[in-house]
TIDRENDREN-602129 format. One record per residue: chain; x negated, y, z negated of N, C-alpha, C in turn; residue in three letters. Coordinates in Angstrom, 3 decimals. Each point is the difference from the previous one (the first is absolute). Layout:
<rokes>
ROKE  drenza      n.xx      n.yy      n.zz     ca.xx     ca.yy     ca.zz      c.xx      c.yy      c.zz  marti
ROKE       A         X         Y         Z         X         Y         Z         X         Y         Z    ala
...
</rokes>
This chain:
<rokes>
ROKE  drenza      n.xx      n.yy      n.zz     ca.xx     ca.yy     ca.zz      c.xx      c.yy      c.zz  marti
ROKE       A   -91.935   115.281  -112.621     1.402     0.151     0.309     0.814    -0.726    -1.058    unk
ROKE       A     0.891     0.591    -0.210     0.806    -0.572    -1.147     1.904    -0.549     0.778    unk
ROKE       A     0.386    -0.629    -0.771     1.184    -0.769     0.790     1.232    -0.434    -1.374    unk
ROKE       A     1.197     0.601     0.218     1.265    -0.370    -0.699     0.579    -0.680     0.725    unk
ROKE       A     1.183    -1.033    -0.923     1.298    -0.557     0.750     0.798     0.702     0.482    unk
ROKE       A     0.613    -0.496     1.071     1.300     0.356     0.862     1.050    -1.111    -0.716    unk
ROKE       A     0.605     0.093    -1.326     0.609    -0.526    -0.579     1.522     0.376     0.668    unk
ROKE       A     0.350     1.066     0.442     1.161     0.511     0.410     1.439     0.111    -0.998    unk
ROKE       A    -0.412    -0.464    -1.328     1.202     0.193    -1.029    -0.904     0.702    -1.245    unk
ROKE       A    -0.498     0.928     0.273    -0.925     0.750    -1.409     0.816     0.556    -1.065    unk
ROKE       A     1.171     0.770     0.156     1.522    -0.061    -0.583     0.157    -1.212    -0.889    unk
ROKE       A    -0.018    -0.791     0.359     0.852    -1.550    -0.772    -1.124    -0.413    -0.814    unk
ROKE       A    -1.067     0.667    -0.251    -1.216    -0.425    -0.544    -1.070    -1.061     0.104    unk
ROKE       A     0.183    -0.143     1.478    -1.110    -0.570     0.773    -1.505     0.102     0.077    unk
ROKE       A    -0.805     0.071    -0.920    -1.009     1.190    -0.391    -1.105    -0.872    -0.350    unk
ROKE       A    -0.424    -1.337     0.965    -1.171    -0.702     0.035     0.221    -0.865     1.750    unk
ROKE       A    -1.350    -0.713    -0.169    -0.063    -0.543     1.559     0.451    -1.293     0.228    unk
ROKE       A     0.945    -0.512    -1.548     0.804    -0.758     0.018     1.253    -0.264     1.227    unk
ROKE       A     0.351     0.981    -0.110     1.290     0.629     0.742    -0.434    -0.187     1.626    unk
ROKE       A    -0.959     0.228     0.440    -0.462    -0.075     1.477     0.284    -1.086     0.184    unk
ROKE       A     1.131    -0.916     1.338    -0.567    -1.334     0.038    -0.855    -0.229     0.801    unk
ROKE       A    -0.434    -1.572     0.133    -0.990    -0.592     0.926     0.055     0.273     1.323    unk
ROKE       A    -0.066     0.810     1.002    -0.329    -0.183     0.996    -0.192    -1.143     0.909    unk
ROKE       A    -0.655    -1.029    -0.385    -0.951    -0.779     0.837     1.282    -1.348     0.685    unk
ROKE       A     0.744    -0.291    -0.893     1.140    -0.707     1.118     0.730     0.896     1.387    unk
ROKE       A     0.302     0.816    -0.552     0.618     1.133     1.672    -0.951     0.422     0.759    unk
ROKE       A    -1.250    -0.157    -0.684    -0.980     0.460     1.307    -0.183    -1.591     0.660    unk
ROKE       A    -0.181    -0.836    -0.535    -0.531    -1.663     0.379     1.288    -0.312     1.481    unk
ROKE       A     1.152     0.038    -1.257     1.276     0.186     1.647    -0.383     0.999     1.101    unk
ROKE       A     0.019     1.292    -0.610    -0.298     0.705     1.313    -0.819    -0.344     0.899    unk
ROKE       A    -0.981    -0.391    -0.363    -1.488    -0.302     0.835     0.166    -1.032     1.053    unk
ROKE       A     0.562    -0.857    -1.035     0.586    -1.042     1.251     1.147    -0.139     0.431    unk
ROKE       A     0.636     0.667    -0.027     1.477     0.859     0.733    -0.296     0.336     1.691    unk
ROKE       A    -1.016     1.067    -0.528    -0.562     0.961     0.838    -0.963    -0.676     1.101    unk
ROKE       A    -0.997    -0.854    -0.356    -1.001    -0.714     0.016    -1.169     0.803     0.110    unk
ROKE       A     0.052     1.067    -1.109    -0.827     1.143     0.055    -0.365     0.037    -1.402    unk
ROKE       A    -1.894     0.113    -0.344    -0.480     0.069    -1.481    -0.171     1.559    -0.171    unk
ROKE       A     0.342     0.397    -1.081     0.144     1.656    -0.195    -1.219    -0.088    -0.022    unk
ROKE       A    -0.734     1.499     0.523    -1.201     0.255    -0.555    -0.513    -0.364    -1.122    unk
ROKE       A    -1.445    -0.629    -0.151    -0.487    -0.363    -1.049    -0.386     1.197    -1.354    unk
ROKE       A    -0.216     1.017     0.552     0.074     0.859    -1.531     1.346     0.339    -0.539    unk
ROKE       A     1.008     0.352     1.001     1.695     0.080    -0.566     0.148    -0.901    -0.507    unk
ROKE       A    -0.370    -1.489     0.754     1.121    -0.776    -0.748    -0.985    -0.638    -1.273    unk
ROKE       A    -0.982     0.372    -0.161    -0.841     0.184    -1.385     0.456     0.920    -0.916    unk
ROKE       A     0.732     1.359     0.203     0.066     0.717    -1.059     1.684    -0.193    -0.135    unk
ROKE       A     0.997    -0.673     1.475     1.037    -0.179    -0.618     0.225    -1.045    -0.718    unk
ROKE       A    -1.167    -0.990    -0.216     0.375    -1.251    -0.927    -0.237     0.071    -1.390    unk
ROKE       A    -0.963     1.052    -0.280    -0.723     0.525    -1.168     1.130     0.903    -0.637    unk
ROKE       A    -0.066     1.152     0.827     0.997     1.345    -0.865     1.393    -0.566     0.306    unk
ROKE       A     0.520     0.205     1.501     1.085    -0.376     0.602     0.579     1.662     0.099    unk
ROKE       A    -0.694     0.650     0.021     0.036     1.711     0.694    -0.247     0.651    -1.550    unk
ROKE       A     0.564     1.153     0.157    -0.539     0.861    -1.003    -0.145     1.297    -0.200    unk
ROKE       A    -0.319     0.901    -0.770    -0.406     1.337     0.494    -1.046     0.163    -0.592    unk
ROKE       A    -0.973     0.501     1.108    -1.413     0.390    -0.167    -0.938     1.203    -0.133    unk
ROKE       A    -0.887     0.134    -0.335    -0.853     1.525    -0.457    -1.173    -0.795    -0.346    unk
ROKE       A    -0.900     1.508     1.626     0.842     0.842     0.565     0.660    -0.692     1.010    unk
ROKE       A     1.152     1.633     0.091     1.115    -0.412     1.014    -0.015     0.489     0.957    unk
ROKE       A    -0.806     1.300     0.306     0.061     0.903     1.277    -1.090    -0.591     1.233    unk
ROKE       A     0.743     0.442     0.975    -0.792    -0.076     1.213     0.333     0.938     0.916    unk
ROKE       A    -1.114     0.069     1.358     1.028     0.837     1.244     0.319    -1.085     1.155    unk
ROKE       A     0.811     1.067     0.350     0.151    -0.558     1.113    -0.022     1.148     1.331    unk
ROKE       A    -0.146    -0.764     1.466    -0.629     0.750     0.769     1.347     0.262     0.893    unk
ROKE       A     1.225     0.814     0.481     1.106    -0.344     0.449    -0.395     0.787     1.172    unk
ROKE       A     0.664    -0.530     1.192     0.121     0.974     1.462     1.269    -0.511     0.526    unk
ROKE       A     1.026     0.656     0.384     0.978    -0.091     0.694     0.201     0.896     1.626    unk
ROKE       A    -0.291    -1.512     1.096    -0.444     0.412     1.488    -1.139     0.924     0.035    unk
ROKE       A     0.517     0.809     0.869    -1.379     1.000     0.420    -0.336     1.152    -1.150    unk
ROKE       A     0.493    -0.231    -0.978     0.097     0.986    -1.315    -1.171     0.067    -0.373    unk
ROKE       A    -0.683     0.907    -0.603    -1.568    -0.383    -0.498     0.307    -0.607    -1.439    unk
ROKE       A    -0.708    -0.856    -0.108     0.189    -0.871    -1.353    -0.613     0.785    -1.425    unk
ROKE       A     0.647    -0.396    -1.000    -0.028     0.357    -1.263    -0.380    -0.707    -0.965    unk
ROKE       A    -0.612     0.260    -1.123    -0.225    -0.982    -1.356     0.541     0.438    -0.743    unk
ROKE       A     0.540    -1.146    -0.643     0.645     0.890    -1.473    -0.037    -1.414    -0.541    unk
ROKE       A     0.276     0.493    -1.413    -0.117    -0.776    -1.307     0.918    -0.754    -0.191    unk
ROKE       A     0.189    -1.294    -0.339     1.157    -0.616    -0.720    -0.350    -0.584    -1.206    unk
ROKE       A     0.914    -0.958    -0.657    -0.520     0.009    -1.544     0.616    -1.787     0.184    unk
ROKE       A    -0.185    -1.467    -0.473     0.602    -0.777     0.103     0.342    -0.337    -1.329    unk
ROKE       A     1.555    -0.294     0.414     0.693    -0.065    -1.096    -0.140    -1.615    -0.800    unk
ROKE       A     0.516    -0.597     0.674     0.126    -1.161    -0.455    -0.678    -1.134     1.236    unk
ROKE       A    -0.278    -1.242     0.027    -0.688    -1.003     0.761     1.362    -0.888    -0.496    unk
ROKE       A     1.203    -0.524     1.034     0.951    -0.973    -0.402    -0.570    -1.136    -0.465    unk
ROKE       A     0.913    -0.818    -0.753     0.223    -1.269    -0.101     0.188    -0.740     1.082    unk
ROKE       A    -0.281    -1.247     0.220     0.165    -0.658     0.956     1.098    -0.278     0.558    unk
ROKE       A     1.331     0.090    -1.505     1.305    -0.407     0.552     0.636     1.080     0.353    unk
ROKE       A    -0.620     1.251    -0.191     0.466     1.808     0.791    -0.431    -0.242     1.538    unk
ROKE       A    -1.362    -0.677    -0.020    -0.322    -0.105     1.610     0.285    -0.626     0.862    unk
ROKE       A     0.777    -1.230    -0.678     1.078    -0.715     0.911     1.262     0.911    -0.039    unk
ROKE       A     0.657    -0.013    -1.071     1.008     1.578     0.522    -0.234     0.919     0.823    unk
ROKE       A    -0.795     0.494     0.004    -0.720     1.156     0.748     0.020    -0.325     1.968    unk
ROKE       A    -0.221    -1.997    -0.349    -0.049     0.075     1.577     1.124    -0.457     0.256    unk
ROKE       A     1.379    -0.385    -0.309     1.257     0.036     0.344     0.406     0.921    -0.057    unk
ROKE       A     0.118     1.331    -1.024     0.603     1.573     0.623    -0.557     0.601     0.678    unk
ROKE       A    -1.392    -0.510     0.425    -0.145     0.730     1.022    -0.886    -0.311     1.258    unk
ROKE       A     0.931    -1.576    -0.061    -0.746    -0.360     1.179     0.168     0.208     1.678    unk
ROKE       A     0.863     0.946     0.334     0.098     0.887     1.093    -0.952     0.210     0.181    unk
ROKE       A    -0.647     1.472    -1.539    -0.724     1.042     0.134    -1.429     0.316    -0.329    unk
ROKE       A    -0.423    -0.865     0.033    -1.329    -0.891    -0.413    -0.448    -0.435     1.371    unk
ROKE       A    -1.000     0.018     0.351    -0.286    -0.702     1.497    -0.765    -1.177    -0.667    unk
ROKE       A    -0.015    -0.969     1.016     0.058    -1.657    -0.129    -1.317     0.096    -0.590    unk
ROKE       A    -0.268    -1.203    -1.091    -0.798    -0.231    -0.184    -0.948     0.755    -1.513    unk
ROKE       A     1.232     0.704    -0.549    -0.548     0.897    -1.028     0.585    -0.044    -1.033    unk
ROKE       A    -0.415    -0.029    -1.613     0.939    -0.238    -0.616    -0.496     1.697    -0.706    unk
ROKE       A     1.377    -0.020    -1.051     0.161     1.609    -0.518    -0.514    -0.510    -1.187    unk
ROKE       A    -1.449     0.442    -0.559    -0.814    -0.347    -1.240     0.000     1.249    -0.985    unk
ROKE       A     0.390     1.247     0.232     0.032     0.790    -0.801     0.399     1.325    -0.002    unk
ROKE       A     0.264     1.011    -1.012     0.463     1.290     0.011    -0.385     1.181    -0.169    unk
ROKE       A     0.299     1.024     0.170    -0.086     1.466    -0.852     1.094     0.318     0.263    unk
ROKE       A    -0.060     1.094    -0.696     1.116     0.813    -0.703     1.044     0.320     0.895    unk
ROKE       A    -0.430     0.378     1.249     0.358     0.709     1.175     0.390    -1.456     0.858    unk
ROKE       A     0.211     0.730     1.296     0.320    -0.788     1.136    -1.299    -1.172     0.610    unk
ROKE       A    -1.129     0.156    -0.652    -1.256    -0.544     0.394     0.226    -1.699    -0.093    unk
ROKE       A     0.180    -0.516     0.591    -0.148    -1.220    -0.401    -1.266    -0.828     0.346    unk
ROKE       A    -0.597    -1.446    -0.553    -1.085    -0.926     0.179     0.196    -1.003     0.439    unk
ROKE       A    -0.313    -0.236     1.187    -0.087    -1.272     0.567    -1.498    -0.867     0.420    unk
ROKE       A     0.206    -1.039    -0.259    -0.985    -0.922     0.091     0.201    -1.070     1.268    unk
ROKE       A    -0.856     0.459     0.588     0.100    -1.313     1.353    -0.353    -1.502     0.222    unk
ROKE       A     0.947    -0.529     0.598    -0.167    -1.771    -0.329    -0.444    -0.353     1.490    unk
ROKE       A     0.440     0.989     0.848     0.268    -0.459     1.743    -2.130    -0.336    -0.182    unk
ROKE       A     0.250    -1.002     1.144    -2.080     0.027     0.385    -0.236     1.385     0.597    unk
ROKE       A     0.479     0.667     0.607    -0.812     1.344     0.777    -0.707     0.893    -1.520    unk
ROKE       A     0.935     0.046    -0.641    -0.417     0.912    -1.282    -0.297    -0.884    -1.627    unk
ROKE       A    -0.088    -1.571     0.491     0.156    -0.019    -1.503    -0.526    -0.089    -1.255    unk
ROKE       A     0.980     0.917    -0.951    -0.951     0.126    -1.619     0.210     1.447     0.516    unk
ROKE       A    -0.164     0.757     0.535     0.124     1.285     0.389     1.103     0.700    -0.619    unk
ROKE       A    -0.507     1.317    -0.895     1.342     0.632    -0.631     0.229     1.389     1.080    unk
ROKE       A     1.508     0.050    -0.020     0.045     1.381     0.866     1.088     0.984    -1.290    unk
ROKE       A     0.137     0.946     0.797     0.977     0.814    -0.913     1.087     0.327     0.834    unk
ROKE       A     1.072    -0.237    -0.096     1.588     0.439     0.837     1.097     0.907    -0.746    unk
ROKE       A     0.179     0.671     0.917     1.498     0.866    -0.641     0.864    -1.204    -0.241    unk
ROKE       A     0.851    -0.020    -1.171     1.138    -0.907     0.096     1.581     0.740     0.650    unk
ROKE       A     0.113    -0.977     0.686     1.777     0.713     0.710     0.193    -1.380    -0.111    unk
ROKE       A     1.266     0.195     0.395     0.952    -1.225     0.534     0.232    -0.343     1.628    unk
ROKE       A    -0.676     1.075     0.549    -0.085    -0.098     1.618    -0.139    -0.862     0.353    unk
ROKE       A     0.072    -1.210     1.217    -0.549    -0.667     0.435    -1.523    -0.156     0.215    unk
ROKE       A    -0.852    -0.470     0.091    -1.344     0.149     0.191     0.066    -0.102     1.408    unk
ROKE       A    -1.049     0.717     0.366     0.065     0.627     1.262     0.810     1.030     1.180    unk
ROKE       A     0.662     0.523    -0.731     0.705     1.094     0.433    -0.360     0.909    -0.196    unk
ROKE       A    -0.105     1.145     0.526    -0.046     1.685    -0.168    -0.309     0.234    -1.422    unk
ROKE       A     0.843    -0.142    -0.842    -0.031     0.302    -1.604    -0.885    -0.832    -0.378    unk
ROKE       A    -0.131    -1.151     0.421    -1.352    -0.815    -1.256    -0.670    -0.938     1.184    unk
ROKE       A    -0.993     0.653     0.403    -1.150    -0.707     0.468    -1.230     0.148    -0.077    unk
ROKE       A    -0.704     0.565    -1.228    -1.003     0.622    -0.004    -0.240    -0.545    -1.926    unk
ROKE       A    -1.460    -0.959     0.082    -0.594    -0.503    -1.073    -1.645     0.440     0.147    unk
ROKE       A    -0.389     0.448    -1.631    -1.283     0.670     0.223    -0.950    -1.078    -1.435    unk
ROKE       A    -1.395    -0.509     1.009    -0.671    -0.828    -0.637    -0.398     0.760    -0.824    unk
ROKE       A     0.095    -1.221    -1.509    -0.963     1.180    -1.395    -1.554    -0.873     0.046    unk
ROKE       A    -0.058    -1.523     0.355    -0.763    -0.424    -0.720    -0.196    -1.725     1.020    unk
ROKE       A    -1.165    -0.183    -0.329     0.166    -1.550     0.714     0.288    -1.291    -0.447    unk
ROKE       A    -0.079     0.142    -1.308     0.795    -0.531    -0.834     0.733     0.415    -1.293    unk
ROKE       A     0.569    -1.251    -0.784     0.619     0.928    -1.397    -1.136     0.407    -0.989    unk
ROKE       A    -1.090    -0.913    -0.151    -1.245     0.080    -0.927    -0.201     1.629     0.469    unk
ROKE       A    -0.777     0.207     1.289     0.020     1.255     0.780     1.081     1.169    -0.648    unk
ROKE       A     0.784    -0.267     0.283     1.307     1.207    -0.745    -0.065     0.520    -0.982    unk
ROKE       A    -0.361    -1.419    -1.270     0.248     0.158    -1.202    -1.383     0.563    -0.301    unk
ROKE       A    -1.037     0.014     0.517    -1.312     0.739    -0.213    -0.489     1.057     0.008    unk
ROKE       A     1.117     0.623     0.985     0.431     1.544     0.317     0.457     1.103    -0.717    unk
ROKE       A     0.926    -0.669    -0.777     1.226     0.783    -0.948    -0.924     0.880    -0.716    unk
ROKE       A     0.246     1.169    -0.527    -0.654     0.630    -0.630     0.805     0.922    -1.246    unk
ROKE       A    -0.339     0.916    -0.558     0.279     0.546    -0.498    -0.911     1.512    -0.128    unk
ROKE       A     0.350     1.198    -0.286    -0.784     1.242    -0.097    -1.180    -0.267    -0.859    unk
ROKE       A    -0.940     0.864     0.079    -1.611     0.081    -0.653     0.649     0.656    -1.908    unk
ROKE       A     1.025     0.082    -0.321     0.967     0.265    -1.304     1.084    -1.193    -0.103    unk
ROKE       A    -0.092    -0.835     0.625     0.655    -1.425    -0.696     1.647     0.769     0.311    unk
ROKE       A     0.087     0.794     0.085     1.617     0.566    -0.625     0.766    -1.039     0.356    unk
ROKE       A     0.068    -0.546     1.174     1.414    -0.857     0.362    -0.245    -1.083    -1.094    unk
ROKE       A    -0.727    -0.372    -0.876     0.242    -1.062    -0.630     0.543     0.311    -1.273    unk
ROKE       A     0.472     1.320    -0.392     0.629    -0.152    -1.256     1.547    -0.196     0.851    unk
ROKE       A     0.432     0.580     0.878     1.100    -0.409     0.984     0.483    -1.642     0.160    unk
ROKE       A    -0.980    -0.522     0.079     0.218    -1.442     0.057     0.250    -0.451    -1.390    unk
ROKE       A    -0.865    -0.027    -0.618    -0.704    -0.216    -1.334     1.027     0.136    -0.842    unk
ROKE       A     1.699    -0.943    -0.511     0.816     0.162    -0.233    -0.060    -0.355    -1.782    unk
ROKE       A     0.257     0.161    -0.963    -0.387    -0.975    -0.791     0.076    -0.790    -0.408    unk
ROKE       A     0.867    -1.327     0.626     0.201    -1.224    -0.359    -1.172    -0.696     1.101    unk
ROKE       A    -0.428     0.424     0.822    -1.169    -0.226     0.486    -0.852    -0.387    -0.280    unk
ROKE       A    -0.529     0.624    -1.579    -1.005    -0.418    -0.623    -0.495    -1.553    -0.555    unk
ROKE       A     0.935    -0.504     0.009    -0.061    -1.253    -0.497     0.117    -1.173     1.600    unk
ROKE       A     0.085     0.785     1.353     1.060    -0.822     0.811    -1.350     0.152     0.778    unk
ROKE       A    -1.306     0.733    -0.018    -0.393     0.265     0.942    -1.554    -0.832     0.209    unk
ROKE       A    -0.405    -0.414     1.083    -0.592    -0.764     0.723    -1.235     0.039     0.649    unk
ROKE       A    -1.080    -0.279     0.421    -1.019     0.464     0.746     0.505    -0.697     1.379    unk
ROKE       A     0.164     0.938     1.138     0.618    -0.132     1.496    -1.291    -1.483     0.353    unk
ROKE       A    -0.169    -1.060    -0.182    -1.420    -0.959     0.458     0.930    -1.420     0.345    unk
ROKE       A     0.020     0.086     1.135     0.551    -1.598     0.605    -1.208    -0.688     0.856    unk
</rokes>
């Protein structure tokens, strides 16, 4: 698995892993904020990378809505936030998030990644529609497990038996930026 920065200014010529900062003070507060230790492989690869985008990126997922017969389909992950996106992430949307979860990552689409901190699930990644709904209402109450942990997740990702999605990723300032995914 291979792994780039989530530099977030690639424009301004941000174009090494310089630019990423440290992680490891906002997680140290959080932890004991919270009085909760992030999972040990997250908070291994957020102290290392501090998110990123990775390849491969695809996975499925398994969706059923009520008595509907359930479906698989493909998603692709876009990016794995920064730590200081995932504290953002849980003030806009801490309505719509149910307790205990923080928002760890993206695709393209409405798919969002969450990683569980609560004890019933934790280290556990699920996949959620993102809204702004309240959590637990009609519109957003329904989260679908990918994995039992993030190591788990990230072991998954795949790509086609033709590589194709990786010239997709495969940007070319990349070349110099890019990483073996090993925390």
């Amino acid at each position: 698995m291979k792994i780039v920065p989530d530099t977030q200014n690639w424009n301004e010529g941000e174009f090494d892993w310089s630019y990423v900062p440290d992680a490891e003070p906002a997680v140290l507060v959080w932890e004991q904020t919270n009085d909760v230790r992030l999972p040990e492989d997250y908070r291994r690869f957020i102290l290392k990378f501090n998110g990123g985008s990775v390849y491969p990126r695809m996975f499925k997922i398994t969706v059923s809505c009520g008595d509907a017969d359930s479906s698989e389909q493909e998603e692709m992950l876009d990016r794995i936030y920064r730590w200081d996106t995932v504290q953002a992430n849980a003030q806009s949307y801490k309505t719509a998030i149910p307790s205990g979860f923080l928002l760890v990552a993206e695709t393209p689409g409405a798919i969002e990644i969450l990683l569980s901190v609560s004890q019933e699930h934790f280290g556990a990644v699920f996949a959620w529609s993102r809204t702004t709904h309240v959590w637990g209402t009609d519109t957003n109450s329904v989260i679908w497990r990918l994995a039992d942990n993030f190591s788990d997740f990230l072991s998954h990702l795949y790509d086609d038996a033709e590589a194709s999605d990786y010239e997709a990723w495969c940007l070319p300032v990349y070349g110099s930026l890019m990483r073996e995914l090993v925390f």
